[in-house]
C-alpha positions as CSV (number, residue, x, y, z in Angstrom):
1,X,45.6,13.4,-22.5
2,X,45.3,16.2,-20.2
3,X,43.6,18.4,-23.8
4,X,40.8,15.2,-24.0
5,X,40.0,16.1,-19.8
6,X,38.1,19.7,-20.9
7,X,36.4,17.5,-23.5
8,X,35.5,14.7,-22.0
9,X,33.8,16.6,-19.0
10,X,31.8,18.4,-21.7
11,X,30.5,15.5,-22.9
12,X,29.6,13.6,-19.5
13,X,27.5,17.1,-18.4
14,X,25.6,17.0,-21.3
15,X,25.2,13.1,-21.7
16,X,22.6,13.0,-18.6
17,X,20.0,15.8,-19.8
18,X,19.7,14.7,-23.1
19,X,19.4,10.9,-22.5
20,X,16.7,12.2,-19.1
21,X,15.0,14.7,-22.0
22,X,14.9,11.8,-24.2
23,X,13.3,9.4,-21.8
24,X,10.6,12.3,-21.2
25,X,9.7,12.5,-24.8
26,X,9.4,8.8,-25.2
27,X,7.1,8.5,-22.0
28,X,5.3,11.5,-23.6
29,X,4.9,9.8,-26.6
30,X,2.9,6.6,-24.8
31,X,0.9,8.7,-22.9
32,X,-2.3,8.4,-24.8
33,X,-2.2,5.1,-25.6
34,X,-1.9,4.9,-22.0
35,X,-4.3,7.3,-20.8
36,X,-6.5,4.7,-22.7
37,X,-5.7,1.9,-20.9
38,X,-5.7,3.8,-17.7
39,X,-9.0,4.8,-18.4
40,X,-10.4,1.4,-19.2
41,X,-8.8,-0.3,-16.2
42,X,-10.7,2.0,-14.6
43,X,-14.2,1.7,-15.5
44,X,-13.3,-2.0,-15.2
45,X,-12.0,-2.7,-11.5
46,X,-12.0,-5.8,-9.9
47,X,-12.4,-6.7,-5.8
48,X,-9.9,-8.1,-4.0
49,X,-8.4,-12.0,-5.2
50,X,-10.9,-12.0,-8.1
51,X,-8.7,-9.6,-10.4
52,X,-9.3,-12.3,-13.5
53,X,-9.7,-9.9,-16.5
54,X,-7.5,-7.1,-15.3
55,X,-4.7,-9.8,-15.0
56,X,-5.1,-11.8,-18.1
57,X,-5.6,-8.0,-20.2
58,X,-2.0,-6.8,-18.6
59,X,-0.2,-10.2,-18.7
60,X,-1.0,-9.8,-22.4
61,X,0.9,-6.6,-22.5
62,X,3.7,-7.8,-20.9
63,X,4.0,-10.9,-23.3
64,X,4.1,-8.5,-26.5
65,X,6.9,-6.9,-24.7
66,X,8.8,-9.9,-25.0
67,X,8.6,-10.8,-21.3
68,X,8.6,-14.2,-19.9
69,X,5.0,-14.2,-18.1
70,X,3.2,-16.8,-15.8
71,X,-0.2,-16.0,-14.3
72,X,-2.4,-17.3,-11.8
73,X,0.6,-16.8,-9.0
74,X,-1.4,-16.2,-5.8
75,X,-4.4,-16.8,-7.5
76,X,-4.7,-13.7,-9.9
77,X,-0.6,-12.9,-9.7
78,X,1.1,-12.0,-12.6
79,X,4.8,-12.6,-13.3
80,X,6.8,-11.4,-16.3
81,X,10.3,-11.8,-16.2
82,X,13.0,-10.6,-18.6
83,X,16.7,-11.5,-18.2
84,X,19.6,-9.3,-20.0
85,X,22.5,-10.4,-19.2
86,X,24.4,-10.6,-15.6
87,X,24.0,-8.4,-12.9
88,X,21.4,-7.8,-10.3
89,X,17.9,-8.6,-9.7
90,X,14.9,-5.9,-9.9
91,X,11.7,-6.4,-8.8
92,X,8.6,-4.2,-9.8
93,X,5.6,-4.7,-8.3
94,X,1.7,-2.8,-9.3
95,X,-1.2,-4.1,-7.1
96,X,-4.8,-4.8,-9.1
97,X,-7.5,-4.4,-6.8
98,X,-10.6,-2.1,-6.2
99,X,-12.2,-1.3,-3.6
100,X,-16.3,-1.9,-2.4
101,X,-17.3,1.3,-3.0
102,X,-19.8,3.2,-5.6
103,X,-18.1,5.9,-7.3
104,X,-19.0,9.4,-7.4
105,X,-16.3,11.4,-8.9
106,X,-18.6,12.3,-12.1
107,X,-15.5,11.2,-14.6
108,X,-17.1,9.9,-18.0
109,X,-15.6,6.6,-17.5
110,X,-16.4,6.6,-13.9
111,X,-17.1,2.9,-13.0
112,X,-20.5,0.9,-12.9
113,X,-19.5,-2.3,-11.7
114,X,-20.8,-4.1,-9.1
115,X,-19.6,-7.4,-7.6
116,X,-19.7,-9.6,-4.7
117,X,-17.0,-9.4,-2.2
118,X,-15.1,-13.3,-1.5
119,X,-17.2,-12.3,2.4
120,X,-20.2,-12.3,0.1
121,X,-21.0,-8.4,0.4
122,X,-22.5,-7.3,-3.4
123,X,-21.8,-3.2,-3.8
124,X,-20.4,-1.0,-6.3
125,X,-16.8,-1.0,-6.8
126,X,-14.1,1.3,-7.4
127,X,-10.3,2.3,-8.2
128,X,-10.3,4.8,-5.0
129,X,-6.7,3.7,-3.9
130,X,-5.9,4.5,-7.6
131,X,-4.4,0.6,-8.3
132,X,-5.5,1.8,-11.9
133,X,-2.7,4.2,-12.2
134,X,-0.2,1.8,-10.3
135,X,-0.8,-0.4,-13.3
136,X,-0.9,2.0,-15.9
137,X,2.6,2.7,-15.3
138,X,3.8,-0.5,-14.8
139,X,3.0,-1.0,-17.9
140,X,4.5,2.0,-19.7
141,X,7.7,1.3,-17.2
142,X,7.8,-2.0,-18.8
143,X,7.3,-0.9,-22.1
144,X,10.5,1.8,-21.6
145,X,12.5,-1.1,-20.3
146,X,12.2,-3.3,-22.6
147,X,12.9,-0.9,-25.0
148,X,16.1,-0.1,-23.4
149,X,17.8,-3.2,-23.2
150,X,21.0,-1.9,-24.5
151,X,21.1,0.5,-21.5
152,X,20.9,-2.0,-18.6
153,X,21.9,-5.8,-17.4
154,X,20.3,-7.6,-14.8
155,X,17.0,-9.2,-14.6
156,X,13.8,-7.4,-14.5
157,X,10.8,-9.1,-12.8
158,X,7.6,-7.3,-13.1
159,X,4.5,-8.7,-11.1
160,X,1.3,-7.5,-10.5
161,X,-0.4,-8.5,-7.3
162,X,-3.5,-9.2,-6.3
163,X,-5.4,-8.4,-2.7
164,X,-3.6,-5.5,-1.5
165,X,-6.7,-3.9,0.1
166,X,-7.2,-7.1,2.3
167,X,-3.4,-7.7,3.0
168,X,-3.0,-10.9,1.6
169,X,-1.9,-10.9,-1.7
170,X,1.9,-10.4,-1.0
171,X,1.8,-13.4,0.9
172,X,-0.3,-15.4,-1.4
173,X,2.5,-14.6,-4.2
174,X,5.2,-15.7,-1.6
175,X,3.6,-18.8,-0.9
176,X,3.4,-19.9,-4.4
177,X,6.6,-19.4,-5.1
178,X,7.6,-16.0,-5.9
179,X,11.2,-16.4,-4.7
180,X,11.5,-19.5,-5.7
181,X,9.7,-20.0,-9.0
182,X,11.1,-16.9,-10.3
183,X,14.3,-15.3,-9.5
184,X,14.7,-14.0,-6.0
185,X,15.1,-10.3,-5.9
186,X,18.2,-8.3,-4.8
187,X,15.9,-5.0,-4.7
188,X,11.8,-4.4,-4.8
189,X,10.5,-1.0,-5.9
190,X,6.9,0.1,-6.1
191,X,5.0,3.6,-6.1
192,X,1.5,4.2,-4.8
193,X,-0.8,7.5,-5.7
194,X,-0.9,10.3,-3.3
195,X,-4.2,12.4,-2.1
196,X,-2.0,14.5,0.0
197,X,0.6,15.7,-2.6
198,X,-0.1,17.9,-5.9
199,X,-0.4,15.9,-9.1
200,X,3.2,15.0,-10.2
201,X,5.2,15.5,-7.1
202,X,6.8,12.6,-5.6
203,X,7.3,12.0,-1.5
204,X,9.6,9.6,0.4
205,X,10.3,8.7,3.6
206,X,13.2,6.4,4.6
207,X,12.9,3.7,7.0
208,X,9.4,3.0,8.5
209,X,6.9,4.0,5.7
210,X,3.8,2.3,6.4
211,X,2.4,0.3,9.8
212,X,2.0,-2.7,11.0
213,X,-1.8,-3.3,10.9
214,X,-3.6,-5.8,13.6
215,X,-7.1,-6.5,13.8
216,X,-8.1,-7.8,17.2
217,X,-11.1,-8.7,18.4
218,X,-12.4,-8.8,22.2
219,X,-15.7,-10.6,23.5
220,X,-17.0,-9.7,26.4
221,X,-19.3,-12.4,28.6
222,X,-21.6,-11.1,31.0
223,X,-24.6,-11.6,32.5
224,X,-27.4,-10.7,31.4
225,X,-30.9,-9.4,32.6
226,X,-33.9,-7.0,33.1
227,X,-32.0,-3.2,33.0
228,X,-34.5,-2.6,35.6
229,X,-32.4,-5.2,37.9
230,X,-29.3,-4.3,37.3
231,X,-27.9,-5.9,40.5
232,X,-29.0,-9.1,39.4
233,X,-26.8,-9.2,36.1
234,X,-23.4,-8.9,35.2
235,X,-22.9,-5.8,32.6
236,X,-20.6,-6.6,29.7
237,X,-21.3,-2.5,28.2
238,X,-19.9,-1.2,31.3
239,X,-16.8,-3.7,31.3
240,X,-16.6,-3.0,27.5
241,X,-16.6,0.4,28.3
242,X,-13.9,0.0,31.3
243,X,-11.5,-1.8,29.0
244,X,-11.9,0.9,25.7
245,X,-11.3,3.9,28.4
246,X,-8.1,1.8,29.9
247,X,-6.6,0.5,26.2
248,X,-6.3,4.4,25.9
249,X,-3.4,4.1,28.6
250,X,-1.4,1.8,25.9
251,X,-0.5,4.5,24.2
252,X,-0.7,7.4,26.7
253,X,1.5,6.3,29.4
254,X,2.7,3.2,28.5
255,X,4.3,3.7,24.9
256,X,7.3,5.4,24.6
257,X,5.9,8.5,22.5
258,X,8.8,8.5,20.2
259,X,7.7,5.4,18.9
260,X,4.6,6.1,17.2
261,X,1.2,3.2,17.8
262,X,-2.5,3.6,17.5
263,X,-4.8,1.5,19.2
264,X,-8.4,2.2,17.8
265,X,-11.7,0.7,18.7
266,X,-13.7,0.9,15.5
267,X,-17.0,-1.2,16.7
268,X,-18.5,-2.1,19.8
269,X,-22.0,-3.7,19.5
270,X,-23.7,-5.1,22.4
271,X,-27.7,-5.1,23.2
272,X,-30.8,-4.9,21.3
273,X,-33.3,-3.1,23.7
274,X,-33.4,0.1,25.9
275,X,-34.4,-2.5,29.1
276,X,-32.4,-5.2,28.5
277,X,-28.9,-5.8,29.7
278,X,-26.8,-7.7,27.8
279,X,-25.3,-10.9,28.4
280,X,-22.4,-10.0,25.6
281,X,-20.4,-7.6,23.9
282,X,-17.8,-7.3,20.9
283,X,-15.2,-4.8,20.4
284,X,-13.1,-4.8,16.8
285,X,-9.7,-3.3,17.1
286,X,-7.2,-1.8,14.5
287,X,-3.9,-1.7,16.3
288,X,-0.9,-0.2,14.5
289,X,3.1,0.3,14.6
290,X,6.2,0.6,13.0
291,X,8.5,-1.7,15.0
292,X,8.1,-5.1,16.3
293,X,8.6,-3.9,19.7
294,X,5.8,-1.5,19.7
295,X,3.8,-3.8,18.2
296,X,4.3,-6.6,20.9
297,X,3.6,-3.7,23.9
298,X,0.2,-3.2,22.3
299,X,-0.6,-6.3,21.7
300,X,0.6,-8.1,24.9
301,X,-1.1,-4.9,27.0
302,X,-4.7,-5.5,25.5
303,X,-4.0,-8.7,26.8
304,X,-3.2,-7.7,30.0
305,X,-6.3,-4.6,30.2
306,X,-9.0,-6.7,29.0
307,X,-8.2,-9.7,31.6
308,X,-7.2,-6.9,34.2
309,X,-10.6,-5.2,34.1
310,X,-12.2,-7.9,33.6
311,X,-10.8,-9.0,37.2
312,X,-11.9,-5.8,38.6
313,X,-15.7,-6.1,37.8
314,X,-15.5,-9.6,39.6
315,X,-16.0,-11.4,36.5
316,X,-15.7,-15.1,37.6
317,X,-12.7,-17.3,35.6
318,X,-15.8,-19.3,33.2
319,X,-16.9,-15.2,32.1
320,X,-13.5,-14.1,31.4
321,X,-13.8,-11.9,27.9
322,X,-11.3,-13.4,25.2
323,X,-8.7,-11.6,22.6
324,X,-8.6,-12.9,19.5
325,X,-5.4,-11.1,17.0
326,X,-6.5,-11.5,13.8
327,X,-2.7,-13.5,12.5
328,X,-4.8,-13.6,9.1
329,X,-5.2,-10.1,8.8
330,X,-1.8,-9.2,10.0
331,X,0.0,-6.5,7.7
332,X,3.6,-6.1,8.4
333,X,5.4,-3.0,8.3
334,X,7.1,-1.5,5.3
335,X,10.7,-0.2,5.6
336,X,12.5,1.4,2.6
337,X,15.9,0.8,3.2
338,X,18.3,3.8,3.3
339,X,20.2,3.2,0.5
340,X,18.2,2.2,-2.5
341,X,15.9,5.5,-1.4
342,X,18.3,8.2,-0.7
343,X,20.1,7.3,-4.1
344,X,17.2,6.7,-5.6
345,X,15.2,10.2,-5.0
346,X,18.7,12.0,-4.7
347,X,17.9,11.2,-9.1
348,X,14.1,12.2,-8.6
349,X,15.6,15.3,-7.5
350,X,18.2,15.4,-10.5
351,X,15.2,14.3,-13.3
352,X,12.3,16.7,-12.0
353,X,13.7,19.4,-9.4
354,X,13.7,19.5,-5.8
355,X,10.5,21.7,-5.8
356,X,9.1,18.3,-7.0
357,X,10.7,15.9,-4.8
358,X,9.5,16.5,-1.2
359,X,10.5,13.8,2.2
360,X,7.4,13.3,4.0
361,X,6.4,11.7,7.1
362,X,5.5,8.3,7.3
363,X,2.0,7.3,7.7
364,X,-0.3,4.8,10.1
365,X,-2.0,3.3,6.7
366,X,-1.1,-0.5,6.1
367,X,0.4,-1.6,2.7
368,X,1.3,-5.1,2.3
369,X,4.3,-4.3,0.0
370,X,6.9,-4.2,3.3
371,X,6.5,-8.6,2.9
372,X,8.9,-9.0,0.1
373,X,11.3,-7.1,2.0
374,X,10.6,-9.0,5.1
375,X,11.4,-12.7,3.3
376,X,15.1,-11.6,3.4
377,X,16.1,-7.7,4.8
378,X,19.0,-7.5,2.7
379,X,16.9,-6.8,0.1
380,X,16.8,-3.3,-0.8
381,X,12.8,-2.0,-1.0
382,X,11.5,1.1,-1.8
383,X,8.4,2.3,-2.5
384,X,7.4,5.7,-2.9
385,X,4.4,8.1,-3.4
386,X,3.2,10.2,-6.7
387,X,0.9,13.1,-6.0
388,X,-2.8,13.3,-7.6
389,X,-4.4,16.3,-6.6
390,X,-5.0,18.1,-9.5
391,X,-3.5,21.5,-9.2
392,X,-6.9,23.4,-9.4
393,X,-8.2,21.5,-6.6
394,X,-4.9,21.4,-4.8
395,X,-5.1,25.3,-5.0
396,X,-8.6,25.9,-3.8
397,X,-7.9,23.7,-0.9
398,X,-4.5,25.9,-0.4
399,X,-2.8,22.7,0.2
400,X,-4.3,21.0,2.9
401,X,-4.9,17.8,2.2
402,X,-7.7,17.6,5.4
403,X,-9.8,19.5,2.4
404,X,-9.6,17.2,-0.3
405,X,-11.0,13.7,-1.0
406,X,-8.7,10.8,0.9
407,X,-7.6,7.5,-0.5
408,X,-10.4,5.8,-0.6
409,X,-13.5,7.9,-0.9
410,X,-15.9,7.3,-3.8
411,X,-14.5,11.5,-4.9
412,X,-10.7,10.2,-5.2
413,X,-10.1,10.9,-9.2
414,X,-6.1,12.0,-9.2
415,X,-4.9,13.9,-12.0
416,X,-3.8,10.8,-13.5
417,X,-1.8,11.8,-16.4
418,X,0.9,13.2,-14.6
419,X,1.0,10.8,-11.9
420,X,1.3,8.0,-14.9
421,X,3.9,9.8,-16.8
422,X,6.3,11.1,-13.5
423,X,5.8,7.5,-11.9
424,X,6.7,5.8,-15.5
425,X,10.4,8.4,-15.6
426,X,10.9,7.7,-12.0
427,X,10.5,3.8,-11.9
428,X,12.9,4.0,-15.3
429,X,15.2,6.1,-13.5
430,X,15.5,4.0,-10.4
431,X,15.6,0.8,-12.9
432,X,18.3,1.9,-14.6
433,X,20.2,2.9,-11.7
434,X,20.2,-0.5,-9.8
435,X,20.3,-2.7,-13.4
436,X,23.2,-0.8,-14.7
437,X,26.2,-1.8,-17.1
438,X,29.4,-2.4,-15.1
């Protein structure tokens, strides 16, 4: 027995790099069938809840794969579910959506479309959050998977959501039934595109990823009048301006600065004419934090400001401004749990390097992916980013990402093969790790 030890040791150090080198070449193989579809998806992107033909063309996919699919969950949702045998449950999610914006990257099959939004605003639209390559891999992840059912046991369920860039779809899936329609995952994995990491390298963070979003909205009443009077009117500019100067405090002197928050006044409209004073005002609000607490110290403080300064200008109880939070527009937090991410990238690290596996900080963006870790925490989520900058540009810019086109803008065109290829190994990787014989 002891003679077999030398042997078997051999063999169990080389099993890994073949089977990870073998994994590479058969990802490398799909590529340009998949660079095709990648570039199709995206001169064809879809606005938010109205991803019809994006859905039906992948759910297609899917069912040539052999998987179990249902559409039309949340509206556009798809589902495709494969089980293979006992063990645990693995959920993979892509989102669908584009965004309003008219595309100026100069690519060949830089997108034309234009739509109108479900508000009713017709523009341009465009893959600048890169959806196209989220789905472009969950595609070739699903093709690897399903080609590799002799290598794992579990059940895979694969969905592609709709609404992301509104913060709605993850609920809309819930609400139809993902968890209960479908099998209920044990973990939830999911990768999003990176402008702020070169092309192919892939960040985490553990814990708090991405914020909690609020939209809030304040109206201020006043009184309006001739600007030439002002003594006669009640100004709702200078309260709104009272109230934006004192929300600054929330996070100032009031938050514990450990415990990162925004508070963000992105509008304020109010009058119509140099001598007129007002007799109203609107402010829109993003507010955002990673913990429930924080969130509930902003939130309850704007509360407290707005009716505090409102006090102050001798506003009588009928002019009091109101605060609406926008519960509708709420994105939660997402948290990827400690242990499906540090064994997870501890094999990022193993497959591609550590000079291409990097922890970053988290970030005050929203991402609505944190809800179907919400529904029940002891599911284990993780979702993690895939750099885009092409290396040229990445170079030029001598990596600071303050100098390159953000998420978002109509110049966003990631390298896109290699964030398709390393995000189709690492969702494998991590798939096999959780779905994994014995």
């Amino acid at each position: 027995m002891k003679a077999l030890i030398p042997a078997l040791l051999t063999m169990t150090m080389f099993a890994a790099p073949a089977r990870a080198d073998m994994l590479a070449d058969q990802v490398r193989q799909d590529m340009p069938s998949l660079m095709a579809l990648y570039r199709d998806l995206h001169a064809n992107p879809e606005l938010s809840m109205q991803e019809v033909k994006t859905s039906a063309k992948l759910a297609a996919e899917a069912k040539k794969l052999g998987f179990d699919v249902t559409t039309g969950v949340g509206k556009t949702g798809v589902v495709a579910v494969m089980k293979n045998g006992p063990g645990p449950v693995l959920m993979i999610r892509a989102d669908m959506d584009g965004l309003p914006v008219v595309e100026q990257t100069g690519l060949p099959f830089a997108s034309k479309v234009r739509a109108t939004s479900v508000t009713g605003t017709e523009s341009g639209i465009m893959h600048a959050c890169g959806h196209d390559t989220h789905m472009t891999s969950w595609i070739g992840t699903a093709r690897r998977l399903a080609a590799m059912k002799d290598r794992w046991s579990g059940t895979l369920v694969m969905i592609l959501q709709p609404g992301e860039e509104m913060g709605v779809g993850a609920k809309a899936m819930l609400d139809d039934g993902l968890y209960t329609r479908f099998p209920k995952p044990t973990h939830v994995v999911a990768f999003h595109d990176s402008a702020s990491l070169p092309a192919g390298t892939i960040g985490y963070s553990v814990g708090p990823t991405f914020a909690n979003v609020d939209s809030v909205d304040i109206f201020v009443k006043g009184v309006g009048g001739h600007g030439a009077y002002p003594h006669t009117t009640r100004d709702p500019i200078v309260l709104g301006s009272r109230i934006v100067g004192a929300l600054q405090t929330l996070v100032s002197r009031e938050n514990d600065p450990q415990s990162p928050a925004v508070v963000t006044v992105g509008s304020f409209r109010a009058g119509a004419k140099h001598n007129i004073i007002s007799d109203e005002a609107t402010l829109l609000l993003t507010v955002r934090s990673y913990t429930d607490e924080t969130r509930k110290l902003l939130l309850d403080g704007i509360q407290r400001i707005v009716r505090g300064e409102a006090i102050a200008a001798g506003m009588p109880e009928d002019k009091m401004p109101t605060v609406t939070i926008r519960d509708g527009e709420y994105t939660p937090a997402t948290v990827n749990t400690e242990t499906l991410t540090q064994k997870a990238t501890a094999l990022f690290t193993q497959r591609f390097g550590a000079n291409r596996v990097v922890r970053v900080a988290p970030v005050m963006a929203g991402e609505d992916f944190g809800r179907y870790h919400l529904v029940d925490k002891d599911i284990e989520s993780m979702i993690f980013w895939v750099g885009g900058v092409p290396k040229a540009k990445w170079d030029e810019a001598g990596g600071d990402p303050a100098k390159l086109p953000s998420l978002h803008s109509p110049f966003w065109a990631p390298d896109a093969e290699p964030v398709i290829s390393t995000a189709t190994e690492a969702m494998v990787t991590a798939a096999l790790d959780v779905l994994a014989k014995g």
